[in-house]
N, C-alpha and C positions, 0 to 999 in steps of 0.2 A: 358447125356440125356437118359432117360430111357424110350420106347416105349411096353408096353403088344400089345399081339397082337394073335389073335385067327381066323385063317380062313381070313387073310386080303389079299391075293394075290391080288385083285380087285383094293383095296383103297391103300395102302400101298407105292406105285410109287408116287401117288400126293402127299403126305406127305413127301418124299425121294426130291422132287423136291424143295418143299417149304423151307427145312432145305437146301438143298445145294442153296438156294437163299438167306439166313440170311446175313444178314453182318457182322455177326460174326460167325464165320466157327471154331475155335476154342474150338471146343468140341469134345466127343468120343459118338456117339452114341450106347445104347445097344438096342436092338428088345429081346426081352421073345415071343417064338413062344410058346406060350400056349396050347397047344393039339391041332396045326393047322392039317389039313385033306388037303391041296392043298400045292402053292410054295410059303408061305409065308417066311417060312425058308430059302429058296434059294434067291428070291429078295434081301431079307435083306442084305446076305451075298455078293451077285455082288455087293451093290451099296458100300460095305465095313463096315458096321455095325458088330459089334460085336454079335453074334447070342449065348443067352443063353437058352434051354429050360426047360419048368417048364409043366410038365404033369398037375399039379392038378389044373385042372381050377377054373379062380375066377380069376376079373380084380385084386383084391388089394392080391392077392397069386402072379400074376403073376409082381406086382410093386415092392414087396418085394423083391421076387427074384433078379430084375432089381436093385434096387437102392441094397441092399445089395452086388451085384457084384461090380458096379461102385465102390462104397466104399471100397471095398479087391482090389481096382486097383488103390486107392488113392484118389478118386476123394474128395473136400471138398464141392462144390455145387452141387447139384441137379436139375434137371427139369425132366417134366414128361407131355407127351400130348400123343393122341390115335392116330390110323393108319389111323383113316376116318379126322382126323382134318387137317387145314392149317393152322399154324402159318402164322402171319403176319412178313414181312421179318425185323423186328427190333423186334424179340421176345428174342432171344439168348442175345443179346446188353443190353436189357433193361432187364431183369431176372439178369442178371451177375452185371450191377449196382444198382439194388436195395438190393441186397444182399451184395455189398460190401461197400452199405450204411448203412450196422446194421440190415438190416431186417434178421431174420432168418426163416421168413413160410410168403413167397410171393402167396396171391389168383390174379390169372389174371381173364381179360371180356371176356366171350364167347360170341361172336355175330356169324350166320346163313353164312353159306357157301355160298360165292357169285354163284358160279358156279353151284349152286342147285337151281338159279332162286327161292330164298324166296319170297313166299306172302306179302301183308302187314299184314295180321294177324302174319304168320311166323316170317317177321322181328323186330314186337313194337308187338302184343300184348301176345304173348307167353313171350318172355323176360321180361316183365313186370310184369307177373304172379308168373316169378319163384324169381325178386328179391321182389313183395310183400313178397313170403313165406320166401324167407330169413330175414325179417322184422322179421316174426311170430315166426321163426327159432334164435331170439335171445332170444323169451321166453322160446320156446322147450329144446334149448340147454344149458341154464342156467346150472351153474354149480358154487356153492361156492369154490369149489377150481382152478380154470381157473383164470389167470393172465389177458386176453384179454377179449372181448366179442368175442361170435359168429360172424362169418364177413360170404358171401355168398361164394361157395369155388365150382368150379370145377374140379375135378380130372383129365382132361385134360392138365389144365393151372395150374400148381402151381410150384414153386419152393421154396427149402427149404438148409438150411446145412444138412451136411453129419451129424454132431453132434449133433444138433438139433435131426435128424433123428433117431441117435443110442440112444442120451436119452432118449426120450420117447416111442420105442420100434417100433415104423416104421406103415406101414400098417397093419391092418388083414389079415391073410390069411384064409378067406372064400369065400365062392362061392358068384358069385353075385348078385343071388337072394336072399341072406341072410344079404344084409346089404349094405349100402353106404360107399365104404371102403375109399373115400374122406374125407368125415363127421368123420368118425373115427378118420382117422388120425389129422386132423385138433385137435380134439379134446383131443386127450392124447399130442397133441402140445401145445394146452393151459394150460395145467399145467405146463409146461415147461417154458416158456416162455412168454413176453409181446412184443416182439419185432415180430410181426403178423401184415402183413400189407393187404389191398384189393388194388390192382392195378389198375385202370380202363384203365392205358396206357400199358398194357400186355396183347393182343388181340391174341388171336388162334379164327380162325375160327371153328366153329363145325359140323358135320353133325345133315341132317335133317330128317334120316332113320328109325329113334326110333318115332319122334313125327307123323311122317308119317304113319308108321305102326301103332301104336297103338293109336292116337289121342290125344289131349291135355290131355282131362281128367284122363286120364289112365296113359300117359305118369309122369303127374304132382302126380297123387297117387303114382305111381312107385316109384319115388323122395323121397318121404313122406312117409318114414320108409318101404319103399313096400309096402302101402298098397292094393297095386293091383298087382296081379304076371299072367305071362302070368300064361295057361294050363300047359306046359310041360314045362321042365330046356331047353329043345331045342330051346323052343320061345324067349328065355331071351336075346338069341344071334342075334339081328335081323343082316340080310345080305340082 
């Protein structure tokens, strides 16, 4: 299980919590301390996590890092959620059989952090918004050589093989205001492969600190190719 993580000393514990509540415990957690500036480094490391660091920031620089280490330790499956998220406590269980079902690039459902007190705007109609655009997102991301269609993909919630992974060369490593390094990778997966599933019973909770901060509208451009970037590379990182 591979965790990026940049400045999470805050959020990083509720997530530490949620994973040792899985009912399936049978995994090696890695943390990529991303150019953190506090103890995120140090958490990771008491709760027993595997602490790898990757200076050059960028969430999908710092996934690569993660899942390419797991794999030089042998790992053959993957998973991958963020330090502000809660897996639901059947995420590990249910990741580990879908995958040992034939799937080889498992998309899970992001639903709104109970403990963040969602709106009803927050909980139905934001969600709503984002699987319209993944609708639109099967026209955008058309692709004649792709085995699968476009499916809606959270870089939070995804699991995948280790092989899978190495054949189609893994995440980007760029920053990330320069790209949805989710969407990417999904995507040099689809040439790979047809065996891409959407999970709707693979639930991580999300946080609600980006929509917060910057509003639907903006939030929803962000998504969409960037087409809306904070001011400064400093804002990209909401805390």
């Amino acid at each position: 299980m591979v965790v990026p993580a940049h400045d999470e000393a805050a959020e990083l514990p509720g997530l530490l919590a949620a994973l040792a509540a899985q009912t399936d415990r049978d995994f090696t957690l890695v943390v990529v301390d991303n150019a953190s500036t506090d103890d995120t480094a140090a958490i990771a490391a008491a709760a027993g996590a595997r602490v790898v660091a990757e200076p050059a920031m960028g969430a999908g620089t710092a996934a690569d890092t993660g899942f390419r280490h797991a794999i030089a330790l042998g790992a053959t499956g993957l998973l991958r959620t963020d330090a502000d998220c809660r897996p639901r406590p059947d995420w590990v269980a249910t990741a580990r059989g879908l995958l040992a079902g034939g799937a080889e690039f498992v998309c899970g459902r992001s639903v709104p952090r109970r403990d963040e007190r969602p709106s009803a705007l927050e909980r139905h109609a934001y969600p709503a918004a984002v699987r319209l655009a993944a609708l639109a997102g099967r026209w955008i991301q058309r692709d004649p050589a792709a085995l699968h269609p476009y499916v809606l993909v959270h870089g939070h919630n995804i699991a995948l093989t280790a092989d899978l992974y190495v054949r189609c060369g893994g995440a980007p490593r760029e920053r990330l205001e320069d790209g949805a390094e989710d969407v990417t990778l999904l995507n040099r997966a689809r040439r790979h492969t047809a065996a891409i599933r959407r999970a709707e019973h693979l639930v991580v909770e999300s946080s609600l600190r980006r929509l917060r901060a910057w509003g639907a509208r903006r939030t929803l451009l962000w998504h969409w190719d960037r087409r809306w970037r904070p001011a400064t590379a400093a804002q990209v990182h909401v805390r």
